[in-house]
C-alpha positions as CSV (number, residue, x, y, z in Angstrom):
1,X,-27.3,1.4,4.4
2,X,-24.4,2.3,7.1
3,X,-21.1,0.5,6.3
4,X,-19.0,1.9,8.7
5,X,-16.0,-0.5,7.9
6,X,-16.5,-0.3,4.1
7,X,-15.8,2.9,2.2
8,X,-17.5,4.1,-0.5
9,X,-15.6,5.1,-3.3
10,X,-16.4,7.3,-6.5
11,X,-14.8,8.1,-9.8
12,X,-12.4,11.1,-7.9
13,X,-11.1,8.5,-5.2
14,X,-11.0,5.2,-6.9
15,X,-7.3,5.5,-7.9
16,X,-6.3,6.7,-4.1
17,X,-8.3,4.5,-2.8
18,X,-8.2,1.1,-4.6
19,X,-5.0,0.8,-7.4
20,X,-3.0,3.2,-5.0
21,X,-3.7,1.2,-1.9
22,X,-0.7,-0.4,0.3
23,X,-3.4,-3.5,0.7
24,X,-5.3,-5.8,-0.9
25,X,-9.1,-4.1,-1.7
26,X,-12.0,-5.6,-2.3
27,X,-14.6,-3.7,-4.3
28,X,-18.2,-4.0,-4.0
29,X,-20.0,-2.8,-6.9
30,X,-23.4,-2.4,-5.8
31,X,-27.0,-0.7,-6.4
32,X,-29.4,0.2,-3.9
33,X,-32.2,-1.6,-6.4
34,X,-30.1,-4.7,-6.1
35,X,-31.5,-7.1,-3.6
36,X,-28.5,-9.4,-3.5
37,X,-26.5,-6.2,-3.1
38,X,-28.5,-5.5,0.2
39,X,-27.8,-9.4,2.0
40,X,-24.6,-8.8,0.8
41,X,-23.6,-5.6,2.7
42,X,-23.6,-7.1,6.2
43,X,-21.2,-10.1,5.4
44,X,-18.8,-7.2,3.7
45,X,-19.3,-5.2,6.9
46,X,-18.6,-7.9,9.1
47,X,-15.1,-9.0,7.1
48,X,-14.1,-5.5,7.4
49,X,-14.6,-5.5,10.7
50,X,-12.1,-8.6,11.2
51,X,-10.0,-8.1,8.5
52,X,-9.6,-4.4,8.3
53,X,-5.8,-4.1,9.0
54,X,-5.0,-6.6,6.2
55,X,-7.7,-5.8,3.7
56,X,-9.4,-2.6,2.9
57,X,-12.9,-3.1,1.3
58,X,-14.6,-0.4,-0.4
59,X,-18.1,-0.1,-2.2
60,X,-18.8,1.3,-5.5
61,X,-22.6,2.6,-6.5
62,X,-22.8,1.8,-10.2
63,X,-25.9,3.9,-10.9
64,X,-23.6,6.8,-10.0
65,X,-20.5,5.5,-11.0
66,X,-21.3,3.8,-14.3
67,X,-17.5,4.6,-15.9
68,X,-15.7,2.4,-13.3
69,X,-18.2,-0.4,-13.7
70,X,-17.8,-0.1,-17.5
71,X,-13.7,-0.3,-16.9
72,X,-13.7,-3.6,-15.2
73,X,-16.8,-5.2,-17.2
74,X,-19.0,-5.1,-14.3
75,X,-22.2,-7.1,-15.7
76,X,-24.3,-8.7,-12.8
77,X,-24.8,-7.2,-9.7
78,X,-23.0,-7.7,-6.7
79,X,-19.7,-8.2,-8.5
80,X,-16.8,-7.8,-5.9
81,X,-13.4,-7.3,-7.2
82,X,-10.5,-8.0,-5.8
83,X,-7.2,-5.9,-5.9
84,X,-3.5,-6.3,-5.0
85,X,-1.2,-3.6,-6.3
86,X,-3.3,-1.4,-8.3
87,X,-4.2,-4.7,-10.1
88,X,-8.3,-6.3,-10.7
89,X,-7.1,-9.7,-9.7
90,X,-10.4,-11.9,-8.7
91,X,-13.7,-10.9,-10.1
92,X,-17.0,-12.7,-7.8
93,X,-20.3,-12.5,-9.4
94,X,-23.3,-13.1,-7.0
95,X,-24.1,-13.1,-3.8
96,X,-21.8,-15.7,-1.3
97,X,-21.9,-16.8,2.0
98,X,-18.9,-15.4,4.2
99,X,-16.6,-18.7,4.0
100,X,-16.7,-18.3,0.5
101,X,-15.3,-14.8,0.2
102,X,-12.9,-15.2,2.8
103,X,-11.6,-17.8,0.9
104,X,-11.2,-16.1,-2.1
105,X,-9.3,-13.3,-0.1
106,X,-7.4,-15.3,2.4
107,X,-4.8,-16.2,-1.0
108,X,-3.9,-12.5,-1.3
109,X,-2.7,-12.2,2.3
C-alpha cells in the first residue's frame, strides 16, 4: 500500500511527527488485516494530496505499534485522530466517505 502523501509513523517518530507538528495531523491507525483500513487509504491519500500544506496526515500500523494505539484508546479499526498542538482533539471510528472527513478537519484550519 503506497501512500506517498501520508507518512507512516512509529513509536521513535510519533512525538516529532504528530504532538511536535507546526500543523494540524491526522492519524490513521490502521492494519493491513483491516479491510476498511484498505478503502480508506486512498481517500487519506487523496486529502493529503489537496491539503498537504495545511494538514499533515500520517498512518500508524497498530500490529506494530500497539503502545501508541493503547495511549489514545484506539478500539475499532480505522480510527483517525485528529491533532492540533500536540493535542488528540477528534477521534473518527470507521470508515467515511471524503466529505465527511474533510468536514471534520476543515474546523481546525
Amino acid at each position: 500500500m503506497n501512500m506517498a502523501n501520508v507518512i507512516e509513523v512509529n513509536e521513535k517518530n510519533f512525538r516529532e511527527e504528530v504532538l511536535e507538528a507546526d500543523m494540524p495531523v491526522l492519524v490513521d491507525y490502521w492494519a493491513t488485516w483491516c479491510g476498511y483500513c484498505s478503502r480508506l487509504a486512498p481517500v487519506l491519500d487523496e486529502l493529503a494530496a489537496e491539503m498537504g500544506d495545511q494538514v499533515k496526515f500520517v498512518k500508524v500500523d497498530v500490529d506494530h505499534n500497539r503502545s501508541l494505539a493503547q495511549d489514545q484508546s484506539v478500539q475499532g479499526l480505522p480510527t483517525m485522530i485528529l491533532f492540533k498542538d500536540g493535542e488528540a482533539v477528534e477521534k473518527i471510528t470507521g470508515f467515511m466517505p471524503k466529505a465527511s472527513i474533510l468536514a471534520k478537519i476543515k474546523p481546525l484550519l
